[in-house]
PAGU-225633 format. One record per residue (C-alpha): x, y, z; residue in one letter. Coordinates in steps of 0.25 Angstrom, whole numbers, plus 5000, padded with zeros to 4 digits. Example, Ala and Ser with C-alpha at 12.3 -4.5 7.8 and 13.67 -1.06 7.14 Angstrom:
// PAGU-225633
<pt><xx>5049</xx><yy>4982</yy><zz>5031</zz><res>a</res></pt>
<pt><xx>5055</xx><yy>4996</yy><zz>5029</zz><res>s</res></pt>
***
This chain:
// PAGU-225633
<pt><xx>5012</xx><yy>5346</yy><zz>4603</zz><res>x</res></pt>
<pt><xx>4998</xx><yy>5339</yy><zz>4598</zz><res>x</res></pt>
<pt><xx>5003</xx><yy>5341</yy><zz>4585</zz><res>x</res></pt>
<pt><xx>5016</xx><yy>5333</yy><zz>4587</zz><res>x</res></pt>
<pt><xx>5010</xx><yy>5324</yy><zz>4595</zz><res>x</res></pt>
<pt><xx>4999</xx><yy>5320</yy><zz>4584</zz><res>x</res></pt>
<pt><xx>5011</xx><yy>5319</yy><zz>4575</zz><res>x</res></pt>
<pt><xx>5017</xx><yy>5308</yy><zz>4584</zz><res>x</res></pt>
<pt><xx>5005</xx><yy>5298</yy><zz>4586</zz><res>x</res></pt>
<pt><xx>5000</xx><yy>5300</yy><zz>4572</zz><res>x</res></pt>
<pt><xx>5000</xx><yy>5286</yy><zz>4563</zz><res>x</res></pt>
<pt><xx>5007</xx><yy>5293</yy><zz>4552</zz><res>x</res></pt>
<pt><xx>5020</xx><yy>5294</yy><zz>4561</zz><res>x</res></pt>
<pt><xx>5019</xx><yy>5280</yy><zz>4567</zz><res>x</res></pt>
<pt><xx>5010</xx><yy>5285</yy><zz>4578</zz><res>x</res></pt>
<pt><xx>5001</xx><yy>5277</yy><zz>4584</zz><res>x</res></pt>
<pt><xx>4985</xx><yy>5279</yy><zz>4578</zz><res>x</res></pt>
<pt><xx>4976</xx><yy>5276</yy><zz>4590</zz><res>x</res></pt>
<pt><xx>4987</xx><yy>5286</yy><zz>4599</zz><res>x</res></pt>
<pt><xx>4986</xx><yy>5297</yy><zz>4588</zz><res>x</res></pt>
<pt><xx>4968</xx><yy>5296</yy><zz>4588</zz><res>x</res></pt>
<pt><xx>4972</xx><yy>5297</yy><zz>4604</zz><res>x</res></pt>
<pt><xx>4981</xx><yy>5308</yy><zz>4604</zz><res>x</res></pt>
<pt><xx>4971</xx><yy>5315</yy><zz>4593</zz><res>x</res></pt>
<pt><xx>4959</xx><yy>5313</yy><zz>4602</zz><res>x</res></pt>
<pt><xx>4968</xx><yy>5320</yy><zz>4614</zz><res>x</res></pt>
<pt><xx>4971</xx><yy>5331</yy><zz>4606</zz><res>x</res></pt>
<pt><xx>4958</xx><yy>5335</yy><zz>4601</zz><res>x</res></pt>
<pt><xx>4953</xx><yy>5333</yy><zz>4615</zz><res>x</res></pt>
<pt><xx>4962</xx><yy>5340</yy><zz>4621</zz><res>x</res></pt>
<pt><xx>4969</xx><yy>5351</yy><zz>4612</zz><res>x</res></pt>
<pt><xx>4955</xx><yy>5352</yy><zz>4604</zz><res>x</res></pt>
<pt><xx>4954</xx><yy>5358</yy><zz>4590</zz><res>x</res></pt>
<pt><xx>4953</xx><yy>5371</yy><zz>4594</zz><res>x</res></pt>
<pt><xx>4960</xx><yy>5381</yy><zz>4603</zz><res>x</res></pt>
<pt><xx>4953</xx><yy>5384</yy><zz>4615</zz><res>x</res></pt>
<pt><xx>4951</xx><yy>5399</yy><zz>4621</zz><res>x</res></pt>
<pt><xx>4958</xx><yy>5404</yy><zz>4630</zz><res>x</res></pt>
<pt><xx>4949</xx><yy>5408</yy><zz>4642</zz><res>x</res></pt>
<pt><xx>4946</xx><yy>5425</yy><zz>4644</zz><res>x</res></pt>
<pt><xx>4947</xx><yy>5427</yy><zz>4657</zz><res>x</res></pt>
<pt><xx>4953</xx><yy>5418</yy><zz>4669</zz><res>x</res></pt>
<pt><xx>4944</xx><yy>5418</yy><zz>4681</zz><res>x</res></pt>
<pt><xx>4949</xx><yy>5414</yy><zz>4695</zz><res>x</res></pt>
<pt><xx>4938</xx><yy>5404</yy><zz>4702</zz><res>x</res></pt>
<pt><xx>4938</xx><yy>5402</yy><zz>4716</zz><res>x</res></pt>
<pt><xx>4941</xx><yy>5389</yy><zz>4720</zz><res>x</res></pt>
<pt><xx>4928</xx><yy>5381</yy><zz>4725</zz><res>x</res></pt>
<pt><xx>4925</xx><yy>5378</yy><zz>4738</zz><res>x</res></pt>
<pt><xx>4928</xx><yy>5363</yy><zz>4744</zz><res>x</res></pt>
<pt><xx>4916</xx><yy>5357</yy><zz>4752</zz><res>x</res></pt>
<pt><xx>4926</xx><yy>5350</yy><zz>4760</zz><res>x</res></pt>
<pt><xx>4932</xx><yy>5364</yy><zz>4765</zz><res>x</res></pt>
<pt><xx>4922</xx><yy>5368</yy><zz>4778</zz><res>x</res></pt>
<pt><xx>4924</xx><yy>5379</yy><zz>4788</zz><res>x</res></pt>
<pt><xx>4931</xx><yy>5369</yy><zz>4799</zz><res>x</res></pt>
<pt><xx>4941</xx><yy>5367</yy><zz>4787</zz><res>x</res></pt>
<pt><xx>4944</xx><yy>5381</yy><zz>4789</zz><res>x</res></pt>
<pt><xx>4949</xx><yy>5392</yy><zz>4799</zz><res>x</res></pt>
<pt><xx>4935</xx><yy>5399</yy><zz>4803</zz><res>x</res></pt>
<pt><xx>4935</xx><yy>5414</yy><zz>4798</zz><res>x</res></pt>
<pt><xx>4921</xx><yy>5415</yy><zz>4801</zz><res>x</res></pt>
<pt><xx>4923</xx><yy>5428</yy><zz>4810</zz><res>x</res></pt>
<pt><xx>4937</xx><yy>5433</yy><zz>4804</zz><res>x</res></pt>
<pt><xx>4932</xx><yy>5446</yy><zz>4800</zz><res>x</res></pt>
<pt><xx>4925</xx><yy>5448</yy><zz>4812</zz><res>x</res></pt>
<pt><xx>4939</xx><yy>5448</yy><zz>4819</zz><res>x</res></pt>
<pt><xx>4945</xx><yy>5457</yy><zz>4806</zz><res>x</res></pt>
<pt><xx>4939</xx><yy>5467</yy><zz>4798</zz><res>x</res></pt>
<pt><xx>4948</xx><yy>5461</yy><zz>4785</zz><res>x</res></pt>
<pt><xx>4956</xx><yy>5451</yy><zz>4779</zz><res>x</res></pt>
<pt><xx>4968</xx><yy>5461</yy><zz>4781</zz><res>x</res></pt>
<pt><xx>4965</xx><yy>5462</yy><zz>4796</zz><res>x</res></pt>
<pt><xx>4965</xx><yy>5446</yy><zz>4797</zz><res>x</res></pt>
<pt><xx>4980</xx><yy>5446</yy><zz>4790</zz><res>x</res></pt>
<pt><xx>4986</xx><yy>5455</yy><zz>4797</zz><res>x</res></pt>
<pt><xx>4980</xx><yy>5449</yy><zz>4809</zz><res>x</res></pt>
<pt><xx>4987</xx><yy>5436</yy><zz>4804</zz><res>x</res></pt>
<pt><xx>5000</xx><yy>5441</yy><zz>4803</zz><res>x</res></pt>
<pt><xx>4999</xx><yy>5448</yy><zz>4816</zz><res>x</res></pt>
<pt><xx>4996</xx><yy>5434</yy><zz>4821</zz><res>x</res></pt>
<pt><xx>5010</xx><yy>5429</yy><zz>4814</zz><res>x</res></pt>
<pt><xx>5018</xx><yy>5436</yy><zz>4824</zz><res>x</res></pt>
<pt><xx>5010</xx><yy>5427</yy><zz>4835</zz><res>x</res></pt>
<pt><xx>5010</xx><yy>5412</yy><zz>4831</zz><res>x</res></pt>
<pt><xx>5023</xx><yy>5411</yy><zz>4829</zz><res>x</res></pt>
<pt><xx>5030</xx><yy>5403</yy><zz>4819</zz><res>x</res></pt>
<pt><xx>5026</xx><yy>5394</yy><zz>4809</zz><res>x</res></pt>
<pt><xx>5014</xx><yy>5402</yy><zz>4808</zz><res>x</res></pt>
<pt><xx>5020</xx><yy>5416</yy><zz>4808</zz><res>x</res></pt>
<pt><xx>5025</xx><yy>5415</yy><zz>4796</zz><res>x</res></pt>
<pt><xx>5011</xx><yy>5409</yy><zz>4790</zz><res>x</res></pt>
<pt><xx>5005</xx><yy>5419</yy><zz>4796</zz><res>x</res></pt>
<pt><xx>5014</xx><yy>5430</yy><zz>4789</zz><res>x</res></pt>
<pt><xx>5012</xx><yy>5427</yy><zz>4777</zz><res>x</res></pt>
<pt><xx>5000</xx><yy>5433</yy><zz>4777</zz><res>x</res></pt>
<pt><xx>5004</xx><yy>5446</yy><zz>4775</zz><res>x</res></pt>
<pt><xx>5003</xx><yy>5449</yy><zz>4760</zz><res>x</res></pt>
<pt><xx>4988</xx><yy>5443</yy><zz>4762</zz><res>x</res></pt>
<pt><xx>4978</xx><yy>5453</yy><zz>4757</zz><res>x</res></pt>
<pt><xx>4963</xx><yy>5453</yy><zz>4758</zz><res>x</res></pt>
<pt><xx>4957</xx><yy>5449</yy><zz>4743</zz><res>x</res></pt>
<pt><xx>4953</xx><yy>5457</yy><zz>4732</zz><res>x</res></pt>
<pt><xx>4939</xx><yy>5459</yy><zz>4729</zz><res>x</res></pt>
<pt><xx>4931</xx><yy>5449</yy><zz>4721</zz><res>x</res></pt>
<pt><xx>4943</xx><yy>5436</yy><zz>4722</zz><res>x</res></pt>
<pt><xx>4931</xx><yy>5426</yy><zz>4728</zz><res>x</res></pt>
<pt><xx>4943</xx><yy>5415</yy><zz>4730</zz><res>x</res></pt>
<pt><xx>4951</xx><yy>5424</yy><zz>4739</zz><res>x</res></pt>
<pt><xx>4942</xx><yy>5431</yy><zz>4746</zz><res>x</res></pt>
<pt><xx>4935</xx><yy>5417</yy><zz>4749</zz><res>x</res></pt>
<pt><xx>4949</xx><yy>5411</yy><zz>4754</zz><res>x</res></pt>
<pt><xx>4950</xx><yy>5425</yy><zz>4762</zz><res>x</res></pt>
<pt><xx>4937</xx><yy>5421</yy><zz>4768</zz><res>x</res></pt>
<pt><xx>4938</xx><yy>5409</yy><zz>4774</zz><res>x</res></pt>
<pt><xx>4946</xx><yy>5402</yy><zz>4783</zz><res>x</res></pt>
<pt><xx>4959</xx><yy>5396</yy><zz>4779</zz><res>x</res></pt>
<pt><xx>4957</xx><yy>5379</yy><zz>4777</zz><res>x</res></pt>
<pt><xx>4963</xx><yy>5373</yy><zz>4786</zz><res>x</res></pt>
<pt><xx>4971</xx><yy>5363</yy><zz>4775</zz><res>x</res></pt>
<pt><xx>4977</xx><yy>5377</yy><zz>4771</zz><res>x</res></pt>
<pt><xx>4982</xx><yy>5381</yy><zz>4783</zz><res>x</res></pt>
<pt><xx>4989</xx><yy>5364</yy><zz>4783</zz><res>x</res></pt>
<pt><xx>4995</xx><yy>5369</yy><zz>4772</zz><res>x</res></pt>
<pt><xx>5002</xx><yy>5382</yy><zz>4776</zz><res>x</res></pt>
<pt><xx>5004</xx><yy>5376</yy><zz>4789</zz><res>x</res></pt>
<pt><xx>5012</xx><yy>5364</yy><zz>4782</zz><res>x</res></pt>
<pt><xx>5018</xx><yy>5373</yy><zz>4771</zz><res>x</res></pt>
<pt><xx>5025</xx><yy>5379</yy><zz>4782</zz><res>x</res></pt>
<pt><xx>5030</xx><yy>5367</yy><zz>4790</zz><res>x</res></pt>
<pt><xx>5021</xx><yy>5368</yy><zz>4802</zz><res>x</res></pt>
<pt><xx>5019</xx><yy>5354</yy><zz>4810</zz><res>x</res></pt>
<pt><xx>5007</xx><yy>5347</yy><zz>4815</zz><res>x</res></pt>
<pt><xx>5005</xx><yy>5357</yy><zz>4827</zz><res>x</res></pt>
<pt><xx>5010</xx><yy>5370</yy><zz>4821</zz><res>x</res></pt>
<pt><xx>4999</xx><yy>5368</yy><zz>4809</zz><res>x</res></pt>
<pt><xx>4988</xx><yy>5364</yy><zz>4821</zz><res>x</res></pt>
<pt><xx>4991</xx><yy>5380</yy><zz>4827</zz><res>x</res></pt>
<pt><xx>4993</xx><yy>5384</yy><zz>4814</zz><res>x</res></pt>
<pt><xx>4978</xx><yy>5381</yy><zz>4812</zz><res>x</res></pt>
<pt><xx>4975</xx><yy>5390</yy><zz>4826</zz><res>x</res></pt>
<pt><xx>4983</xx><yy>5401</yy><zz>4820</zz><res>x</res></pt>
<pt><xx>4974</xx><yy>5401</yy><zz>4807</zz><res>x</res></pt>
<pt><xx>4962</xx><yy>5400</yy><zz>4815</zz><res>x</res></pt>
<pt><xx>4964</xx><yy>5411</yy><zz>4825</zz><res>x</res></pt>
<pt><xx>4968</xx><yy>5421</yy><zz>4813</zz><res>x</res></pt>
<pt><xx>4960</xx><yy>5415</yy><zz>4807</zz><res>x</res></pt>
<pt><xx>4966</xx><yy>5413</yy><zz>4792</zz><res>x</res></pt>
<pt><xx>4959</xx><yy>5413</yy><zz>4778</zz><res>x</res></pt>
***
């Protein structure tokens, strides 16, 4: 595509020759003269950490293992709490089934498993699901009381 491209702004073929040094310039900046490598490994970074996100912006899971000896335990606590709340959070609520603990050594999930979920996150399901102003409001309570990561 370079090549044609150079071809079609070059003097020789009626080109224009201040847009043809432009286009050159481009492409040596951008395409280089060499090929790049390719990278040997792909490595997954966790995200960084926002400073606006603080522990009010998020359910408290200070004493969550204190009430359950694993993450599994806290799941299946979840989904038993399904079958309580009702609808439009039952079905929230039960899509935790297929939720597992992490694997070793994966920092970024094991740090979301960790913490309590945000509360913009739990907006978002709540509005993903249609839920209106007062439904998201105990929505929040339900997340609380679990309380969810």
């Amino acid at each position: 595509m370079w090549k044609s491209l150079l071809g079609l702004v070059h003097p020789d073929t009626y080109g224009d020759h201040d847009l043809f040094i432009w286009t050159s310039a481009v492409y040596e900046h951008v395409a280089g003269d060499a090929p790049e490598e390719a990278p040997t490994h792909a490595r997954r970074e966790p995200p960084k950490h926002h400073a606006r996100t603080t522990s009010s912006d998020r359910v408290s899971f200070d004493s969550v293992f204190d009430r359950f000896a694993s993450h599994e335990e806290l799941t299946r606590h979840a989904i038993r709490t399904a079958e309580q709340v009702g609808e439009p959070y039952a079905s929230l609520l039960r899509l935790l089934a297929d939720c597992y603990e992490t694997v070793p050594h994966d920092d970024t999930l094991e740090r979301q498993q960790n913490v309590g979920a945000t509360y913009k996150s739990l907006a978002f399901a709540a509005h993903r699901s249609g839920m209106s102003t007062a439904e998201r409001v105990r929505w929040y309570r339900i997340a609380e009381n679990i309380p969810l990561s």
